[in-house]
Backbone bond lengths (Angstrom), bond angles and torsions (degrees), N, CA, C in turn:
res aa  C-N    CA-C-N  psi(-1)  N-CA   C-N-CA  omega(-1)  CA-C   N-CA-C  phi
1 X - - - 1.455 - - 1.507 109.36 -
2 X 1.493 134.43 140.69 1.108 138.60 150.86 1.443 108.14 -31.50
3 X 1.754 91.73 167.50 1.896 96.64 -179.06 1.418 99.28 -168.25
4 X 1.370 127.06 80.96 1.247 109.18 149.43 1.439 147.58 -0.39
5 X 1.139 138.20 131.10 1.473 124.38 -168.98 1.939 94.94 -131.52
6 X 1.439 118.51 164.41 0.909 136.58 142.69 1.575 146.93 -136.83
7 X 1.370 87.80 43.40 1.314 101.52 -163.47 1.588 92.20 -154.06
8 X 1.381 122.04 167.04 1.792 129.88 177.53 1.556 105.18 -129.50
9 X 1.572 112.63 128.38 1.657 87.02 179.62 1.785 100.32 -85.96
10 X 1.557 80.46 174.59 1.623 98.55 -176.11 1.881 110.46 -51.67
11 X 1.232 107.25 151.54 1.241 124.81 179.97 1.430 111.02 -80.26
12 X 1.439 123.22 130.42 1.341 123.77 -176.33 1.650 121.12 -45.59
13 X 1.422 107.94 -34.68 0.901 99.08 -175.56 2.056 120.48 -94.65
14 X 1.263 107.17 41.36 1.656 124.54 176.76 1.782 71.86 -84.57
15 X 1.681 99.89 158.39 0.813 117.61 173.04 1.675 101.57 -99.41
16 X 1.935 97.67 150.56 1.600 109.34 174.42 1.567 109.27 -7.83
17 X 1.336 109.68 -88.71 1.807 123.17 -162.68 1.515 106.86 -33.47
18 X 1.518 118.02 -48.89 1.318 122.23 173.81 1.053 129.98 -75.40
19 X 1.012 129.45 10.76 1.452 128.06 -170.50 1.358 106.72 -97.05
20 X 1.601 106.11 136.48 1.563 119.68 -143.80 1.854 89.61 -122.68
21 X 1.316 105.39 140.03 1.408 102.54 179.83 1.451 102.62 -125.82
22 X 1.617 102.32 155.47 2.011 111.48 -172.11 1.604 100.16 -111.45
23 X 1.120 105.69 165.15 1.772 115.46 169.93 1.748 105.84 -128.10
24 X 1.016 94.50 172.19 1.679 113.36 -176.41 1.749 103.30 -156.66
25 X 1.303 100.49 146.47 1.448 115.39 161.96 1.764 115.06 109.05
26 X 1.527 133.58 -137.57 1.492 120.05 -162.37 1.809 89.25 -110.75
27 X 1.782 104.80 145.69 1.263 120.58 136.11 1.336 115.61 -144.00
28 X 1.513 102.54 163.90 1.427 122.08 -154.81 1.311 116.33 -66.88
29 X 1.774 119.04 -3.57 1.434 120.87 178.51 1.610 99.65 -100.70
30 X 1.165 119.43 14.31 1.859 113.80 -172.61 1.153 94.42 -145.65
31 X 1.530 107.01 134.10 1.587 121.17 153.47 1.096 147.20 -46.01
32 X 1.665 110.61 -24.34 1.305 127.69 177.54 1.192 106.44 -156.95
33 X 1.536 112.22 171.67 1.484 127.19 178.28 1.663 114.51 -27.51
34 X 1.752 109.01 131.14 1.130 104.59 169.31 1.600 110.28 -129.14
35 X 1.387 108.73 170.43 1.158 118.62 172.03 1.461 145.15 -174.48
36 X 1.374 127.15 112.09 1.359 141.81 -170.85 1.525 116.19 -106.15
37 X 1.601 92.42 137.80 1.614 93.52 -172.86 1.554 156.26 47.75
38 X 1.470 94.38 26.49 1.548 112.50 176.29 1.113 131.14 -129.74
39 X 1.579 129.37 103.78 1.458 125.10 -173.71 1.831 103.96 -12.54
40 X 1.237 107.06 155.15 1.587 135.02 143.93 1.479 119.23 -38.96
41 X 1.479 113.02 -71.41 1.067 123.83 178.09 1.801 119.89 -53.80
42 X 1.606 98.71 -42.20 1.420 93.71 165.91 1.448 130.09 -59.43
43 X 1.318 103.10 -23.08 1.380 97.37 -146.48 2.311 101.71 -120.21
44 X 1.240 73.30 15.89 1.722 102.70 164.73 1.059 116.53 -120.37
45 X 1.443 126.29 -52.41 2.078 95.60 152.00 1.299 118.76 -51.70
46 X 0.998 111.24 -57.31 1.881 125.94 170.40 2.075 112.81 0.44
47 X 1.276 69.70 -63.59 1.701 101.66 -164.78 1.453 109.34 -76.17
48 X 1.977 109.52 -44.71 1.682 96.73 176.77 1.322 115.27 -65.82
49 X 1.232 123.49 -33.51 1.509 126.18 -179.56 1.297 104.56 -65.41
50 X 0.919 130.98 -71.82 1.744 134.43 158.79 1.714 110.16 4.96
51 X 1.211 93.63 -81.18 1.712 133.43 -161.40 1.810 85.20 -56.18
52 X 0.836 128.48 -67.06 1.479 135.16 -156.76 1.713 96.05 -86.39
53 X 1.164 130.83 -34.68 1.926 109.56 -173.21 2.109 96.39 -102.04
54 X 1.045 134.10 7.25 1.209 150.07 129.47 1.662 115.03 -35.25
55 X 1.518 93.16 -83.13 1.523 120.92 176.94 1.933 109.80 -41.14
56 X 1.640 99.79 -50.13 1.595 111.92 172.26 1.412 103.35 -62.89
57 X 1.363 129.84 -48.70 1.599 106.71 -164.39 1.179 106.13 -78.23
58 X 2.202 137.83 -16.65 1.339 105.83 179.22 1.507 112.97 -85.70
59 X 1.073 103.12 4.98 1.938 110.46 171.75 1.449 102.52 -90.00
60 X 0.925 144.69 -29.84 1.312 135.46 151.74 1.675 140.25 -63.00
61 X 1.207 95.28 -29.40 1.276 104.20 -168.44 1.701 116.99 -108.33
62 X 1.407 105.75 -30.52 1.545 124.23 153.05 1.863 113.49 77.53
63 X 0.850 142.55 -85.20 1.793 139.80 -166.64 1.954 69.90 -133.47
64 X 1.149 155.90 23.30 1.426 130.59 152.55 1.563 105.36 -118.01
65 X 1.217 113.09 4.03 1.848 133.64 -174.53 1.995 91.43 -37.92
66 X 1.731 96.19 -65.18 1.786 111.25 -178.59 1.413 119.36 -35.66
67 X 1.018 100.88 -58.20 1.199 94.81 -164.54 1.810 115.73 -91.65
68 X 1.250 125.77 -26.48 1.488 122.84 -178.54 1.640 95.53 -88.94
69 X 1.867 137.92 -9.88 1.269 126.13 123.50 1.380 136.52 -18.36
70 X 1.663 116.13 -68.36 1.427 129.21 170.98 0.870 138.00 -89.39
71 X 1.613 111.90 4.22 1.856 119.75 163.39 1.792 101.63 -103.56
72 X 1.592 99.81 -16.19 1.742 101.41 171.25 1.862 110.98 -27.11
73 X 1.463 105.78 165.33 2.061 109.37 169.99 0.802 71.74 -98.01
74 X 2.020 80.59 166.96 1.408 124.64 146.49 1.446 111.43 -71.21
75 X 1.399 113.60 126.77 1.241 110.82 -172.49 1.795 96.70 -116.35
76 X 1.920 103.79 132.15 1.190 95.46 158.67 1.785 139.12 -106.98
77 X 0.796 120.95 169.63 1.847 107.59 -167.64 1.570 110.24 -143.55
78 X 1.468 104.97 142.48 1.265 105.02 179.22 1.812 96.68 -132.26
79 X 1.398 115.87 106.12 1.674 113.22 166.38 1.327 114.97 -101.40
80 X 1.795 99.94 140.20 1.325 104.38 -176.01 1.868 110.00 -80.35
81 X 1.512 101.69 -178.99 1.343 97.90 -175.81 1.353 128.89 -61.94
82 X 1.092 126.60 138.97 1.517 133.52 -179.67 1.797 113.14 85.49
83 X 1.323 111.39 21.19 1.271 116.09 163.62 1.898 110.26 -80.89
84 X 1.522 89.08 -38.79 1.659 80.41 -164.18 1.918 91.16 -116.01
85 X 1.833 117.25 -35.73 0.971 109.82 175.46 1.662 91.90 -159.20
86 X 1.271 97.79 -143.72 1.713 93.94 -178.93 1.477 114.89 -96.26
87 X 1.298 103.89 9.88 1.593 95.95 166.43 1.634 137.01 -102.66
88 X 0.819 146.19 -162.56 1.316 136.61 136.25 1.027 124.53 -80.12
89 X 1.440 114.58 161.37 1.499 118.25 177.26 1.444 109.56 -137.57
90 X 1.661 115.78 176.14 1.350 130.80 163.04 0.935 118.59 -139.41
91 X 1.369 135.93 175.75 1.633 133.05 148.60 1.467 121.77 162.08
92 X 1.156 116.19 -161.62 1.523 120.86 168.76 1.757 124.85 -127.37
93 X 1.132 112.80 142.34 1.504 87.52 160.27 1.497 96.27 -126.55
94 X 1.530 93.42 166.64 1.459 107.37 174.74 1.339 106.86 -130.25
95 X 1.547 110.93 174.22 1.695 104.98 159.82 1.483 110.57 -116.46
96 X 1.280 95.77 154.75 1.381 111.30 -138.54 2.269 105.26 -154.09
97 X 1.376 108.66 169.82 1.191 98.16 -173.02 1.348 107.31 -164.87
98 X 1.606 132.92 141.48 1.277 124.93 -164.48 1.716 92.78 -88.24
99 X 1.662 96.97 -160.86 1.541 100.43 -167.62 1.254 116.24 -107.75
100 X 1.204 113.26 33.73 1.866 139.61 -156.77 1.507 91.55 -128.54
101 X 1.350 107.91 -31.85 2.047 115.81 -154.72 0.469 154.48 72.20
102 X 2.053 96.84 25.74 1.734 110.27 -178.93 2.025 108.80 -98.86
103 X 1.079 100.92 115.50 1.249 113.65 175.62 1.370 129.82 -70.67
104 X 1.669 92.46 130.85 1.728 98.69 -175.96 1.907 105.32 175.52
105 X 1.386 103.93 141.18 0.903 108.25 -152.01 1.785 126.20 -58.22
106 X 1.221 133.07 159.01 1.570 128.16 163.15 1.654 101.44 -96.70
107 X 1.456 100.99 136.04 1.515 110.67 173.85 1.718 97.45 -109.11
108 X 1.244 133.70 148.47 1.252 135.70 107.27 1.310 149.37 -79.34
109 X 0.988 123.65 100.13 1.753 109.11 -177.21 1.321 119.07 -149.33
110 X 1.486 121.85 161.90 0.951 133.92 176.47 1.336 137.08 -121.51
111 X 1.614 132.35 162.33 1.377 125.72 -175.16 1.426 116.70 -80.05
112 X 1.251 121.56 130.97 1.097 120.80 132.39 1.694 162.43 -100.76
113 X 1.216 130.73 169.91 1.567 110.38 164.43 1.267 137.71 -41.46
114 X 1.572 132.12 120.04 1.219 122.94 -166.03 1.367 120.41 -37.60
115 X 1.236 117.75 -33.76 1.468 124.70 -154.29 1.931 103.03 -118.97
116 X 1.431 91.03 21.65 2.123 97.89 176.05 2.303 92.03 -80.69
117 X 1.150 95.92 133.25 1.169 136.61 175.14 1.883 100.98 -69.30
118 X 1.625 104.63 99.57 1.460 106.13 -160.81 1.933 112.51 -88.43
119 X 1.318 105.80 -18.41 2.033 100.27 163.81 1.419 92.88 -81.08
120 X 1.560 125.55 -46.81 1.752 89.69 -164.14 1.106 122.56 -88.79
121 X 1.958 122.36 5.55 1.362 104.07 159.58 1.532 99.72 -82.78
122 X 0.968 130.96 -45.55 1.833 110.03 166.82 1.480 124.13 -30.43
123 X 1.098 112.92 -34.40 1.306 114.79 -173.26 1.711 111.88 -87.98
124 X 1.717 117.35 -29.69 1.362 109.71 -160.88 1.267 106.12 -102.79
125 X 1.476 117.48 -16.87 1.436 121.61 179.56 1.892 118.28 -76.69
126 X 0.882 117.61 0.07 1.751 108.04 -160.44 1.370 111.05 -46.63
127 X 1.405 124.78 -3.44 1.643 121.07 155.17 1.523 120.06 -68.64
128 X 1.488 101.27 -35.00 1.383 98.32 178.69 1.688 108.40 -74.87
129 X 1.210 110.94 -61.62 1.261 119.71 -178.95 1.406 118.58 -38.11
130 X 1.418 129.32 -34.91 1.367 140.70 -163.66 1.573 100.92 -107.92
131 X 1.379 131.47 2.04 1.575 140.20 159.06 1.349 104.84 -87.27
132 X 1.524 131.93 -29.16 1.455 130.89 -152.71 1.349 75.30 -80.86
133 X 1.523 109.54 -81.44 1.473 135.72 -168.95 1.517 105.13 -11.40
134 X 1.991 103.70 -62.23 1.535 101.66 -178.86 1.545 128.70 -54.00
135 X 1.653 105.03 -31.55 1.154 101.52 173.44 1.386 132.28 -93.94
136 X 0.879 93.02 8.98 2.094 106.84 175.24 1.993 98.48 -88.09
137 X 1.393 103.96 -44.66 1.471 96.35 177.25 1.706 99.10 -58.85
138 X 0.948 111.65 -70.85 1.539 119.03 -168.70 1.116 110.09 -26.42
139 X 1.351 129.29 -54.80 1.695 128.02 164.45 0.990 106.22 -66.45
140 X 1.323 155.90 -22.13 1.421 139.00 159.50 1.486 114.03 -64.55
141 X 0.444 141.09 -22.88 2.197 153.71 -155.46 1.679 98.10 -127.04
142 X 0.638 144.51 -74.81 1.222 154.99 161.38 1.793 140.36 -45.21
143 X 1.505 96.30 -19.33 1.238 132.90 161.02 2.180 100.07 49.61
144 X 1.068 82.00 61.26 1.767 92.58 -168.29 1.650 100.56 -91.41
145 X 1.364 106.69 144.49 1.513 109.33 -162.45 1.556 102.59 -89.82
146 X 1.078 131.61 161.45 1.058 137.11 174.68 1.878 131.49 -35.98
147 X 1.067 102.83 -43.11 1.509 126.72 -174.05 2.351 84.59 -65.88
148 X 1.017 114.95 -61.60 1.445 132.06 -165.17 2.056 99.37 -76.71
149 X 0.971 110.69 0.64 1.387 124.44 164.66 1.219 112.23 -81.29
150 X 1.686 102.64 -68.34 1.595 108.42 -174.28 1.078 106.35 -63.46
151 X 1.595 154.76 -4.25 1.332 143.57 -134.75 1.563 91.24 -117.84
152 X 1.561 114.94 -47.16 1.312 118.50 162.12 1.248 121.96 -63.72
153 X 1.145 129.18 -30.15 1.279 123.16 -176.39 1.796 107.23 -66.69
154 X 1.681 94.45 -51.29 1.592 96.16 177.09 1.617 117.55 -64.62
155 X 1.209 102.63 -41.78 1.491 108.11 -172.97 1.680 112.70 -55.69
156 X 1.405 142.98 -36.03 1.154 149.09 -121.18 2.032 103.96 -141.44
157 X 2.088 116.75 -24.60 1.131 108.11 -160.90 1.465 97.46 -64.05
158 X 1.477 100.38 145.40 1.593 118.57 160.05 1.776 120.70 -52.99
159 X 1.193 110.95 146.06 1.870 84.67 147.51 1.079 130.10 -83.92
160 X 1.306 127.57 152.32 1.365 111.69 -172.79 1.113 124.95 -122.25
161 X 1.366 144.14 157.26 1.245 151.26 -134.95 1.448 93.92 -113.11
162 X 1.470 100.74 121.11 1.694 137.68 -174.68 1.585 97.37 -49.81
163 X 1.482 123.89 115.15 2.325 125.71 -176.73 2.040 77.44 -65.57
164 X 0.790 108.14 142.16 1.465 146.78 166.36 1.696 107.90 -82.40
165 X 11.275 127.46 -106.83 1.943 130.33 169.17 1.785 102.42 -143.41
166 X 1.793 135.23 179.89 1.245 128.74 -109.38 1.374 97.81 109.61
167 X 2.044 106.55 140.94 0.770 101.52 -173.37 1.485 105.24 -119.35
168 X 1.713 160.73 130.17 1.191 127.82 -178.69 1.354 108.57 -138.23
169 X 1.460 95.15 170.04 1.669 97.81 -166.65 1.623 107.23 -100.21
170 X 1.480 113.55 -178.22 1.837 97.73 -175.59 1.621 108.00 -91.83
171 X 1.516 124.30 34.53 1.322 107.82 -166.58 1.999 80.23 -127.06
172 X 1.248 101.30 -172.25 1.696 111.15 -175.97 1.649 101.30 -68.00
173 X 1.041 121.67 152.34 1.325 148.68 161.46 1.400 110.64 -131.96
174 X 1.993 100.75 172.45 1.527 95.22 -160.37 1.788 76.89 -171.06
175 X 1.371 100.97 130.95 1.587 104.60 -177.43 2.223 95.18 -147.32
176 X 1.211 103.18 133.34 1.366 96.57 174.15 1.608 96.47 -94.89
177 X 1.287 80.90 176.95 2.258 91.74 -152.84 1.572 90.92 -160.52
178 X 1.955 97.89 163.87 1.486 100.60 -171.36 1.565 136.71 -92.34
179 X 1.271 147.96 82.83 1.242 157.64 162.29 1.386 89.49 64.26
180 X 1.406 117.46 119.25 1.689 133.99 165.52 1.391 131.46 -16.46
181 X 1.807 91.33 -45.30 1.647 91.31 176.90 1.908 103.83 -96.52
182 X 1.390 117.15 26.25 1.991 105.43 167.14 2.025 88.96 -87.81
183 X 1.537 102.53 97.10 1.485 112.10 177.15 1.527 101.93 -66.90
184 X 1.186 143.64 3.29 1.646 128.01 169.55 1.315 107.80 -62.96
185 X 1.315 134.30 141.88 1.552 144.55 -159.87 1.204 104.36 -143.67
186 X 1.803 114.02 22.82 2.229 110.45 161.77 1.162 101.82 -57.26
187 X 1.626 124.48 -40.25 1.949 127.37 -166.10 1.469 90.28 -60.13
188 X 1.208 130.98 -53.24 1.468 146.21 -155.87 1.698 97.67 -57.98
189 X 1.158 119.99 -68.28 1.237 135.00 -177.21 1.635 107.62 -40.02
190 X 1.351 101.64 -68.31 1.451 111.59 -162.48 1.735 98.05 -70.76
191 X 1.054 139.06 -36.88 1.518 141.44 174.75 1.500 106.50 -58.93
192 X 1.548 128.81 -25.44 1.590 127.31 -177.23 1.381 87.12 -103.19
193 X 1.041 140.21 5.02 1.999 129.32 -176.60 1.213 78.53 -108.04
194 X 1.670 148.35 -37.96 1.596 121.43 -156.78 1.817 92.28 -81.99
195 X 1.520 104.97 -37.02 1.676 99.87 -149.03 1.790 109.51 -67.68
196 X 1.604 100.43 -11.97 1.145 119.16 -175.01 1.619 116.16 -74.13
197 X 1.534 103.34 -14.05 1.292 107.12 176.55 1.168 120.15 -80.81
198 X 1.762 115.10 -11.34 1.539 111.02 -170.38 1.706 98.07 -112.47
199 X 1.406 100.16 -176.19 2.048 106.78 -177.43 1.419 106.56 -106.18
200 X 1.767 96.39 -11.50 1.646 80.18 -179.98 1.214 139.10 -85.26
201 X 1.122 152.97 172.45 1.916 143.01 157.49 1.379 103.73 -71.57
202 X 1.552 103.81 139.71 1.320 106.88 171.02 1.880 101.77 -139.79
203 X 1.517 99.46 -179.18 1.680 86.39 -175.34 1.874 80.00 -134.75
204 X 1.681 90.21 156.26 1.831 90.10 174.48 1.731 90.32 -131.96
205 X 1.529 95.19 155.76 1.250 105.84 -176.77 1.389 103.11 -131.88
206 X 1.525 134.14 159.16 1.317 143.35 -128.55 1.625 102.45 -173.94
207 X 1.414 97.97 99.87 2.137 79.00 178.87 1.758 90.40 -125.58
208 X 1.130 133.32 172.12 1.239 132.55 121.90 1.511 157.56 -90.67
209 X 1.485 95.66 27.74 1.531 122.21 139.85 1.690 82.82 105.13
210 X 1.846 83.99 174.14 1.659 100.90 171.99 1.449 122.21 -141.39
211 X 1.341 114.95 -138.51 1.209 96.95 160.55 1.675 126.41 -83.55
212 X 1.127 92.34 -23.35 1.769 105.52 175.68 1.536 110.16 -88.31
213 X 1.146 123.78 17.85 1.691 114.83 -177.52 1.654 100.73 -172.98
214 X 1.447 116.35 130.76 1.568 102.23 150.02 1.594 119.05 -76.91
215 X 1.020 109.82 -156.07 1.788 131.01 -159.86 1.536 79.10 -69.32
216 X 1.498 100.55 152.76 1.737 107.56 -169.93 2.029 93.73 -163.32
217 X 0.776 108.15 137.21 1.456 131.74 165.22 1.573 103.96 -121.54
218 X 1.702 105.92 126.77 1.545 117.13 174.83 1.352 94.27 -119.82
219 X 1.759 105.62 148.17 1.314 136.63 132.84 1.468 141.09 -89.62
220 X 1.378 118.47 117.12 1.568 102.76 -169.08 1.705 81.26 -127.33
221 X 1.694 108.14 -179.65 0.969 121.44 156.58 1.625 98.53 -111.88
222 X 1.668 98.96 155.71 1.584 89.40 -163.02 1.661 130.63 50.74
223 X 1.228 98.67 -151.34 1.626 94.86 170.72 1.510 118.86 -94.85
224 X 1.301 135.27 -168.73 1.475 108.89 164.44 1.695 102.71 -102.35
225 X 1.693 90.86 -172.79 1.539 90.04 -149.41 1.508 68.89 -93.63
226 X 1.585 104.08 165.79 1.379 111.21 170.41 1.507 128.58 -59.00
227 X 1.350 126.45 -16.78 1.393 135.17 167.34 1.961 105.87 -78.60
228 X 1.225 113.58 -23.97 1.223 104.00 162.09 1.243 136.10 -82.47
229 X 1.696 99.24 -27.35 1.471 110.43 174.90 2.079 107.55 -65.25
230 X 1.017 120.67 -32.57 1.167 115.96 -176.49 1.556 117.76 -56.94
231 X 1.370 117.56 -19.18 1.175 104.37 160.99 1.317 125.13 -86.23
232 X 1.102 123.79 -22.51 1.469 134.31 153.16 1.726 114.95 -26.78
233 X 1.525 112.05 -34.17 1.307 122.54 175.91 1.975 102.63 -93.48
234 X 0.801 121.30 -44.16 1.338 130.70 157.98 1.565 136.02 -13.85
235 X 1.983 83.79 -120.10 1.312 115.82 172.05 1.191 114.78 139.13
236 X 1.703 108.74 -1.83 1.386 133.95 -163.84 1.608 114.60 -80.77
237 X 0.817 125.52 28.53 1.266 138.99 -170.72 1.514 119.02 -25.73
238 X 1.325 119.01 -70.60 1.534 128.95 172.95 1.384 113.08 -41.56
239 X 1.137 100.42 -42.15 1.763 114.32 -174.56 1.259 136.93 -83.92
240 X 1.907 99.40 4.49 1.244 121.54 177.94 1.793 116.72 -142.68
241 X 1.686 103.00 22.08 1.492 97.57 164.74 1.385 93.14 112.00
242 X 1.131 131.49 -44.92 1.764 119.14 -165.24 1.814 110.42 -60.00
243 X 1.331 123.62 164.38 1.268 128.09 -157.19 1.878 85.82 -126.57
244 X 1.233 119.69 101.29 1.480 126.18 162.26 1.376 145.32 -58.31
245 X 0.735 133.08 104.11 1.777 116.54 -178.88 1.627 118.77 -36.32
C-alpha cells in the first residue's frame, strides 16, 4: 500500500553522530499505520514484503499465529544496496500492535552508504542497536505516541563507529553466533569478505533468540520470501525453506 510521509530521512551524507533514523508500522497508542522519517520508496517495499510474509505466517501457523507472534525476537537487519533501493540499510523489527489490535510489526531503520559493510555495522554498533530496541519497548509498555518516539530516537542516537572471508552460496543460510553484546567483529569481517564475493544484495538478520530459538544470524539473498520469514517468528527452520548446517 502507499504511505504518505511527512518527514525526509537524513541525507547520506550527515555525518555518523547525526544521523537520524525513521520507523514505520503499528504502536499501541495509534490506530493505524505510522510513520516517521523514512523515504516513501522505502517504506513501500518495506511494507509489501512485510504485508505478504506476515500474511504467510497466519496461514501457517493458524489459532497458534498469537502467540509464537508475541514471544517472536527482536530481530536486527542490515541490507546491502539494491535489496530495497540503492542504499543501504539497518534496523530492527519488532512485534508490535496498534490500539484497535491488529497486529503487525514496528520497524526502525535507517540509511546507509551504498558501500557500508553490513556484519560489521552489525557487529560495531550494539549501542545503537540496543537504544532502538530500548525504545521500541518503551512505546510498547508505555504506549508513547509517535511524535514522543521520534524525540527519543533523536534525542539519545550514539555516534557510530565508521564499518571498516567465509564461503556462501546464493540461496538462504543460517549459522548460530554469539550473544549481541560478545563485541569481537572477526565473524563480522569474514561474513563481509564472503558477501563481497558475490553481485548480488543480500540482507542478514541477527536476533538474540527466544523462547523458540537461541541467538541466530541469517543469510538471505534479497529479503526472505514470506514462507521463510515465518520461521523467523518460529524457530522452525527446516520446515520453512532455510538450508542448515
Amino acid at each position: 500500500m502507499d504511505v504518505g510521509l511527512s518527514h525526509t530521512a537524513e541525507a547520506l551524507s550527515v555525518p555518523a553522530a547525526k544521523r537520524i533514523s525513521g520507523f514505520y508500522g503499528k504502536l499501541p497508542a495509534h490506530g493505524d499505520f505510522i510513520d516517521r522519517g523514512l523515504p516513501v520508496g522505502f517504506i513501500n517495499g518495506w511494507d509489501q514484503w512485510l504485508q505478504q510474509s506476515v500474511s504467510a505466517s497466519r496461514e501457517q501457523y493458524g489459532e497458534s499465529w498469537l502467540d509464537i507472534y508475541l514471544t517472536s525476537p527482536i530481530w536486527r537487519f542490515a541490507l546491502t544496496a539494491g535489496v530495497i533501493d540503492n542504499r543501504a540499510w539497518a534496523g530492527i523489527l519488532v512485534p508490535s500492535v496498534d490500539r484497535v489490535g491488529r497486529y503487525f510489526p514496528i520497524t526502525i531503520a535507517m540509511p546507509l552508504a551504498a558501500d557500508e559493510r553490513p556484519a560489521t555495522f552489525l557487529a560495531e554498533n550494539e549501542d545503537l542497536f540496543s537504544h532502538w530496541e530500548q525504545v521500541a519497548l518503551q512505546a510498547l509498555q508505555e504506549s508513547l505516541v509517535a511524535d514522543e518516539v521520534d524525540e527519543r530516537l533523536v534525542r539519545a542516537v550514539e555516534a557510530l563507529k565508521p564499518a571498516n572471508g567465509v564461503a556462501f552460496n546464493r540461496n538462504s543460510l543460517i549459522r548460530g553466533v554469539a550473544q549481541p553484546d560478545d563485541r569481537g567483529n572477526g565473524w563480522a569481517r569474514m561474513v563481509d569478505a564472503g558477501l563481497s564475493l558475490h553481485d548480488d544484495s543480500f540482507s542478514l538478520w541477527r536476533c538474540a533468540g527466544s523462547a523458540n530459538m537461541p541467538p541466530m544470524m541469517l543469510f538471505k539473498k534479497g529479503l526472505p520470501e514470506p514462507r521463510s520469514f515465518t520461521a523467523m517468528l518460529s524457530g522452525q527452520w527446516q520446515a520453512c525453506d532455510w538450508d542448515a548446517p
